[in-house]
C-alpha positions, 0 to 999 in steps of 0.5 A: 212672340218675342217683341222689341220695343225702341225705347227711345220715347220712354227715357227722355227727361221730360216725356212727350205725348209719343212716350206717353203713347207708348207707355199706355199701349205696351204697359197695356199690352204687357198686362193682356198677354204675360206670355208673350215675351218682350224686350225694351232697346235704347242707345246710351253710353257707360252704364244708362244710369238714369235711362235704366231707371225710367225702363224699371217699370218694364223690367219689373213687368220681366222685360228685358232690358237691352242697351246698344253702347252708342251714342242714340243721337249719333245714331239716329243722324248717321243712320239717316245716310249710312246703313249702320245696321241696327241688329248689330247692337241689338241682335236678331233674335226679336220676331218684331219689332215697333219704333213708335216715333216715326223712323226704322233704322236699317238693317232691323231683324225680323218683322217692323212696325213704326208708328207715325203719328201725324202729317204736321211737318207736311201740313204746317212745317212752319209750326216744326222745329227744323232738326225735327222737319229734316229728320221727317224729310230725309228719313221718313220716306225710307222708314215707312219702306222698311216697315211692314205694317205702319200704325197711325193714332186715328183715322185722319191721320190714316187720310193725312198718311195716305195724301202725302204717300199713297203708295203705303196706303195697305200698310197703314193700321189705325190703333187709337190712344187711350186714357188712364182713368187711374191717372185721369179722373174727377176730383170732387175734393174742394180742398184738395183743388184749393191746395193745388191752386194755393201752389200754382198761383191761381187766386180765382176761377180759370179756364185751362190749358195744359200742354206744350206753348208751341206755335201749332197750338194756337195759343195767341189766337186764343189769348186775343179771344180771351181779352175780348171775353174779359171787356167789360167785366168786372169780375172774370176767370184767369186764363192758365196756360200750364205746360213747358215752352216749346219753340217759337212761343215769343209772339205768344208772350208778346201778344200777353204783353201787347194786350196787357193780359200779364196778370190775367194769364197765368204762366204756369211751366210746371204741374207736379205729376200728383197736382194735374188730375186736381188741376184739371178737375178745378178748372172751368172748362178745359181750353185746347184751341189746337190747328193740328193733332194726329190724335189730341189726348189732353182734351180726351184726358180732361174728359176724363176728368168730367172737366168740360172741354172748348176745342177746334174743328181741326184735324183728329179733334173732332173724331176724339171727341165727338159732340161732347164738347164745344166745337169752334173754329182754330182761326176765328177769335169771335167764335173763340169768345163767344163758347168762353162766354157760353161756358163762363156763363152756363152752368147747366151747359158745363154739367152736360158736357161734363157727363157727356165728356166723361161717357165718352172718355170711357170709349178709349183705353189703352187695354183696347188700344193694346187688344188691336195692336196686338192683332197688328203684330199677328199680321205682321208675322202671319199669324 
């Protein structure tokens, strides 16, 4: 087979949890069948400069990298409503190709999968940004037409898909995300965690959040709840909330202010790549209070890393991670309190869900993601 990958989620700046995703499963993919041939497409204009370089990896793996001279965002806003063809920048020698975040352009050669990772511009479209909720609206209907199988990253997703548009109910494939465990592990090195706090700021015991500060991830809710856990200690854990600022995120920070929690809450917007794992591993119990996920992977990650995990009964959660964790409501900010309080206060607690955590992270990588994918693709082309 020669497969083609859109690498748009690849070459931004700052990588999404779709690149992520991406990554994972065709870096995966690439190691389980070297024969097979593979091609990695972007839009840029003049040479690509610093886009060719995050695709370096994949043309080390013998990818071959090819790059349409337009611009990808002038693309993607004409080809919502005129059908610039697609092969025409890209040629149609490919016998498939996958677009992983969520659109087909016209005129694509050969066999299409898009992956669509989640409903939550249908679900909560208050919580999307509104370029990404005209996008959804406009072409997602059309794109889901075009492609021959539709993959999702879980089976709530797959039932969230099939609510909003029955009609691609036998076009849609689960393929599960994954963990690198190379990346994600336990860090047991004590100074190793201290220089990592030293760096970021933290000055004590933290519960942890890491992830995008956007509305959908539920993090005022969980910021009322951590200041109720706080009354009437003397001595607490902070709260980290580390990860870059999405949209929306002023009522969070007003509700910090309102509660007077600046200096219990600390706001870290960047982890260096090699100071995550340790991050993770050093703190308490992991915190992901999110009200909609198409899969969840930071709450899989710090499992990962053998870090106890708090999260919601929302959406995929639950399906990730299973009864190995502490499961409470995304609107309830009692119930919120009371697993901050169990976690804080019970060390044998922590410890099994620690070892449960860990066992279960084990149950995805992306070498099965990419196993079942590729199946995915056989049945595209009907092999």
């Amino acid at each position: 087979m020669k497969i083609a990958f859109d690498a748009l989620p690849l070459i931004s700046e700052k990588m999404t949890g779709i690149g992520y995703c991406q990554a994972g499963q065709i870096q995966a993919l690439m190691a389980l069948h070297p024969e097979e041939q593979y091609v990695m497409q972007f839009f840029a204009t003049g040479d690509g400069g610093e886009k060719r370089k995050r695709l370096k990896l994949y043309e080390d793996a013998r990818a071959e990298i090819r790059q349409g001279m337009f611009s990808g965002y002038l693309y993607r806003m004409v080809s919502n409503f005129l059908p610039l063809p697609y092969n025409k920048f890209f040629g149609s020698d490919a016998d498939i190709t996958h677009f992983f975040n969520y659109i087909v352009p016209p005129k694509v050669s050969g066999k299409t999968v898009v992956t669509v990772h989640d409903m939550v511009y249908k679900t909560f479209p208050e919580t999307v940004r509104g370029r990404t909720r005209y996008m959804l609206e406009t072409g997602l209907k059309r794109s889901m037409k075009r492609a021959d199988l539709i993959v999702t990253d879980s089976e709530f997703s797959r039932t969230e898909i099939i609510k909003y548009f029955p009609q691609w109910e036998k076009k849609l494939r689960v393929v599960p995300c994954g963990v690198d465990r190379n990346r994600f592990h336990p860090v047991e090195d004590q100074i190793r965690i201290d220089e990592t706090k030293k760096l970021l700021g933290i000055d004590r015991d933290y519960f942890l959040y890491l992830g995008t500060l956007e509305p959908r991830k539920n993090l005022r809710r969980l910021a009322v709840a951590y200041n109720e856990f706080r009354k009437g200690k003397a001595e607490y854990p902070c709260l980290v909330l580390a990860g870059g600022k999405g949209w929306l995120n002023q009522e969070l920070m007003n509700t910090i202010k309102e509660l007077e929690l600046e200096s219990d809450i600390k706001m870290v917007s960047y982890v260096p790549e090699d100071h995550i794992c340790t991050l993770m591993s050093g703190a308490l119990s992991f915190v992901f209070p999110s009200i909609y996920e198409g899969f969840g992977m930071p709450p899989l990650e710090a499992m990962a890393c053998g870090v106890p995990v708090l999260t919601t009964h929302a959406a995929s959660l639950p399906e990730v991670v299973g009864d190995c964790a502490m499961i409470c409501s995304p609107y309830h900010t009692d119930e919120m309190t009371d697993c901050l309080e169990k976690l804080y206060l019970d060390s044998k607690l922590r410890h099994e869900l620690s070892v449960a955590g860990s066992k279960r992270a084990r149950l995805f990588s992306w070498e099965n993601a990419a196993a079942i994918l590729y199946d995915v693709y056989k049945e595209a082309l009907g092999v």
